[in-house]
N, C-alpha and C positions, 0 to 999 in steps of 0.2 A: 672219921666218918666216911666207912668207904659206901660209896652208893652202889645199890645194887647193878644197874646199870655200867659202874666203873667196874665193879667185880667180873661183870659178863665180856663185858670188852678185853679187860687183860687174860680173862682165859680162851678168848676167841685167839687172840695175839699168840699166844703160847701155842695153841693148838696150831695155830698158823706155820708158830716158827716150828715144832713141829713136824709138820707136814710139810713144812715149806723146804725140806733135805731133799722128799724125794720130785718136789715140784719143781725147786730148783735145778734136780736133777734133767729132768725134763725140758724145762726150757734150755738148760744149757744144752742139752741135745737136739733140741728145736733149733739154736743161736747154732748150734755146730753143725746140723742141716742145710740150712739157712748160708751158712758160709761157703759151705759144701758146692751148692745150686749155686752162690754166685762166682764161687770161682770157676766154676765148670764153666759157666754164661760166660763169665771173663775169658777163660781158654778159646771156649768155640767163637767169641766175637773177635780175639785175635787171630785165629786160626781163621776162620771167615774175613778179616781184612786182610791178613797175608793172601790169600788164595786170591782176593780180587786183585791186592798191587800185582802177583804176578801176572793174573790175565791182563791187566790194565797195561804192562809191561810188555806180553807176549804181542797183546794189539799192537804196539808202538813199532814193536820189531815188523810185526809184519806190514804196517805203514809203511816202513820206512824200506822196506824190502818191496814194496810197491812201487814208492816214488824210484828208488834206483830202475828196476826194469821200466816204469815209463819214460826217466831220463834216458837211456840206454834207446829203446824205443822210437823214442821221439827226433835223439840224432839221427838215428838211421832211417826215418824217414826224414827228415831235412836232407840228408847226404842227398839222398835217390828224390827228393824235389830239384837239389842245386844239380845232380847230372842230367836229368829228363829236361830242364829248364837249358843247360848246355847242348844236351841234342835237340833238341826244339830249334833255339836261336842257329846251330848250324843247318839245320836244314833250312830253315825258312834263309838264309844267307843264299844256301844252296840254287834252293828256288827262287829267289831273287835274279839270281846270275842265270840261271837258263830263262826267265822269262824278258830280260833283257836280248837275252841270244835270240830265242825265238821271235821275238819282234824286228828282228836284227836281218832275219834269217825269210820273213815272212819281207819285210821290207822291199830283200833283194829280188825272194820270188814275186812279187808284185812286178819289180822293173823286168824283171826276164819274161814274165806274162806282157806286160806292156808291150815291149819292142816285140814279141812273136807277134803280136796283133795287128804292130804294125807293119811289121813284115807281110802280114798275111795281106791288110789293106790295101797294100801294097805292089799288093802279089803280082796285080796286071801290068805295072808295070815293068816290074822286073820278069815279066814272062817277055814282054817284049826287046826287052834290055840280055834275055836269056839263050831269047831264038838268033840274036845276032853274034853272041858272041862263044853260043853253043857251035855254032859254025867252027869255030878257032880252037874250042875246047879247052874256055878258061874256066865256065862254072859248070864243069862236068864234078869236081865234087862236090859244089853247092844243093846241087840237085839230090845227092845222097841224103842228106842230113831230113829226119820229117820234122817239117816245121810245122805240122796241125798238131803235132801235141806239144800239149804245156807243161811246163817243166814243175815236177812237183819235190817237197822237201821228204828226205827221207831220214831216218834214227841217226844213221851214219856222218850226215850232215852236222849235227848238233854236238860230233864227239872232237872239234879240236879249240 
């Protein structure tokens, strides 16, 4: 008892299988598409990770090509701090030692200004002390020398 309904079904089926050669066909060329597009996607997302490790790679190199010339850099200005830092300290050595001298130097002309002063204070008596023994002609060279001027320090001074 085939029902009609059964009857219609297995010829739908038939007609399926059928048509289902060149449907088949189709999908398979759609699954072969389909495969197509994803190995292409697959190529270009390898070919797109390749491209990045290499940039990822080139950055690294030139990092590092970086950090060298700032190390390189950096000595060399450390050098030219450690010589500046050595001429520094000798000069200020330098200067130490002339402004010892020069206190040295100011000192003396302090006591040379002193005694002309008191020479000078002086003066009237040694004029009297000068008339008597100018007579004899003992400070006929004392009289040469000018004692109103003070004795001042000169460059020359400072050079031994």
């Amino acid at each position: 008892m085939a029902s009609p309904g059964g009857a219609y079904s297995s010829g739908t089926s038939s007609l399926q299988n059928s048509g289902s050669g060149s449907e088949g066909d189709i999908q398979q060329q759609q699954v072969h598409v389909m495969d197509q597009k994803k190995r292409k996607r697959m190529q270009s997302n390898r070919e797109s990770a390749r491209r990045s490790r290499m940039k990822k790679q080139q950055h690294m190199e030139d990092l590092n090509n970086q950090i060298e010339y700032l190390k390189k850099e950096n000595n060399q200005i450390s050098r030219n701090v450690g010589v500046t830092t050595q001429m520094y300290l000798n000069v200020e050595g330098e200067n130490a030692i002339l402004r010892v001298q020069m206190a040295e130097l100011s000192n003396r002309l302090q006591s040379l200004n002193d005694i002309i002063n008191y020479i000078e204070s002086s003066n009237s008596l040694f004029q009297e002390t000068d008339q008597l023994f100018n007579d004899c002609g003992f400070f006929d060279t004392w009289n040469s020398f000018p004692v109103n001027q003070p004795i001042m320090a000169s460059a020359d001074m400072l050079m031994y």
